[in-house]
C-alpha positions as CSV (number, residue, x, y, z in Angstrom):
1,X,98.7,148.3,81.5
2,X,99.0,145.4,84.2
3,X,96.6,143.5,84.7
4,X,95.2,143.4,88.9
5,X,94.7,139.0,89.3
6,X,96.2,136.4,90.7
7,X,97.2,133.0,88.9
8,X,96.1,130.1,90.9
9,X,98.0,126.4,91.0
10,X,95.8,124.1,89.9
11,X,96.4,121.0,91.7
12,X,96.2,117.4,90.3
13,X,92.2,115.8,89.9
14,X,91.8,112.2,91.3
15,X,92.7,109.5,89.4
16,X,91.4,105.6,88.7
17,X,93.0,103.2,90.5
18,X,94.6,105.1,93.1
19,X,93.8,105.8,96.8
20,X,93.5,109.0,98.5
21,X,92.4,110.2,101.7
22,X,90.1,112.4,102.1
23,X,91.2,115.9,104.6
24,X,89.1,118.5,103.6
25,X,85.9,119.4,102.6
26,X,84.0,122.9,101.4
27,X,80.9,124.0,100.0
28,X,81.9,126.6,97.4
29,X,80.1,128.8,94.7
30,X,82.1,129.8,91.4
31,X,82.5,133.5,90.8
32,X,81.4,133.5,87.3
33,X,77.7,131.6,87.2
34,X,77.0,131.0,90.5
35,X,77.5,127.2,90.4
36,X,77.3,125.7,94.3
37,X,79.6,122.4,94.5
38,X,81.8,120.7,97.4
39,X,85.4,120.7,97.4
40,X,87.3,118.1,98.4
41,X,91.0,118.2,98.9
42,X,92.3,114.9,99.3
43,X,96.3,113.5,99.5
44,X,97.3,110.3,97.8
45,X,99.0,107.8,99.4
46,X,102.7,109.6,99.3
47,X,100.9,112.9,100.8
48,X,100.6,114.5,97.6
49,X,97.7,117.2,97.5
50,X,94.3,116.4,94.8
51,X,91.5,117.9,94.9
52,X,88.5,117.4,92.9
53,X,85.3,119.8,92.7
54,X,81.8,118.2,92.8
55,X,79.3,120.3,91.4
56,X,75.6,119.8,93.1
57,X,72.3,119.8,92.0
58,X,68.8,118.8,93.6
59,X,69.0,115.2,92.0
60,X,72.3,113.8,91.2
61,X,72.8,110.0,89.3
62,X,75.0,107.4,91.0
63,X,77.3,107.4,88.5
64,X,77.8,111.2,88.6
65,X,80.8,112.7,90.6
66,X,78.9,113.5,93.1
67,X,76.8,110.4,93.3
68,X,79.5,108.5,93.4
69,X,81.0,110.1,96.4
70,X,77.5,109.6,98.4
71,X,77.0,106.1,97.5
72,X,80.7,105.1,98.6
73,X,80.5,107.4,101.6
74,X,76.4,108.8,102.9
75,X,75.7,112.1,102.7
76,X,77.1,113.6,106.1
77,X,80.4,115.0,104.4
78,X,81.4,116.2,107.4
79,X,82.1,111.8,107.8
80,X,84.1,112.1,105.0
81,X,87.3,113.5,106.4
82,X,90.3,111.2,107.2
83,X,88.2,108.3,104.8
84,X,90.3,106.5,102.8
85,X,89.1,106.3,99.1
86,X,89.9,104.1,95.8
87,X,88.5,105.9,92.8
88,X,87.5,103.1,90.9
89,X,86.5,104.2,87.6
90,X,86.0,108.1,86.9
91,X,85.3,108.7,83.2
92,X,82.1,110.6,82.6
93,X,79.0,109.1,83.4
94,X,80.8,106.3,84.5
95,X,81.9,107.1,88.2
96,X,83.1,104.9,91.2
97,X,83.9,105.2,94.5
98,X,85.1,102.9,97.1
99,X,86.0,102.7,100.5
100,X,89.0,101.2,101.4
């Protein structure tokens, strides 16, 4: 029997201390559960391709993913593209974003 998917490439998540700039950004649902989050695909500083999914809920922390993103950047993500970003701490619960 052979099996009827695909296998993805999962790219690289964003890392501490680096920058990135942002290109892309996409309100996406996951097939399984339903989950609504924004995807943004950013390139480091050599043009390598991240991306990093930000799952969304009515109330969000500023220290969550997501939070993070909006304090360093509003809400508007349609302002986001062509920003350039340093991640400056991303362990959970302890997230930071900065403009650069």
């Amino acid at each position: 029997m052979s099996l009827d998917v695909k296998l993805t490439t999962e790219l690289p998540q964003l890392k501490p201390g680096e920058v990135y700039k942002i290109k892309k950004t996409e309100l996406i649902t996951s097939q399984v559960r339903q989950f609504r989050g924004l995807r943004v695909e950013c390139e480091d500083m050599k043009g390598n391709p991240f991306v990093e999914v930000l799952w969304t809920r009515e109330v969000v922390g500023p220290n969550s993913k997501l939070g993070a993103f909006i304090v360093a950047l509003g809400k508007d993500t349609k302002n986001w593209i062509g920003k350039k970003i340093r991640i400056v701490k991303w362990s959970e619960r302890v997230r930071e974003v900065q403009v650069v």
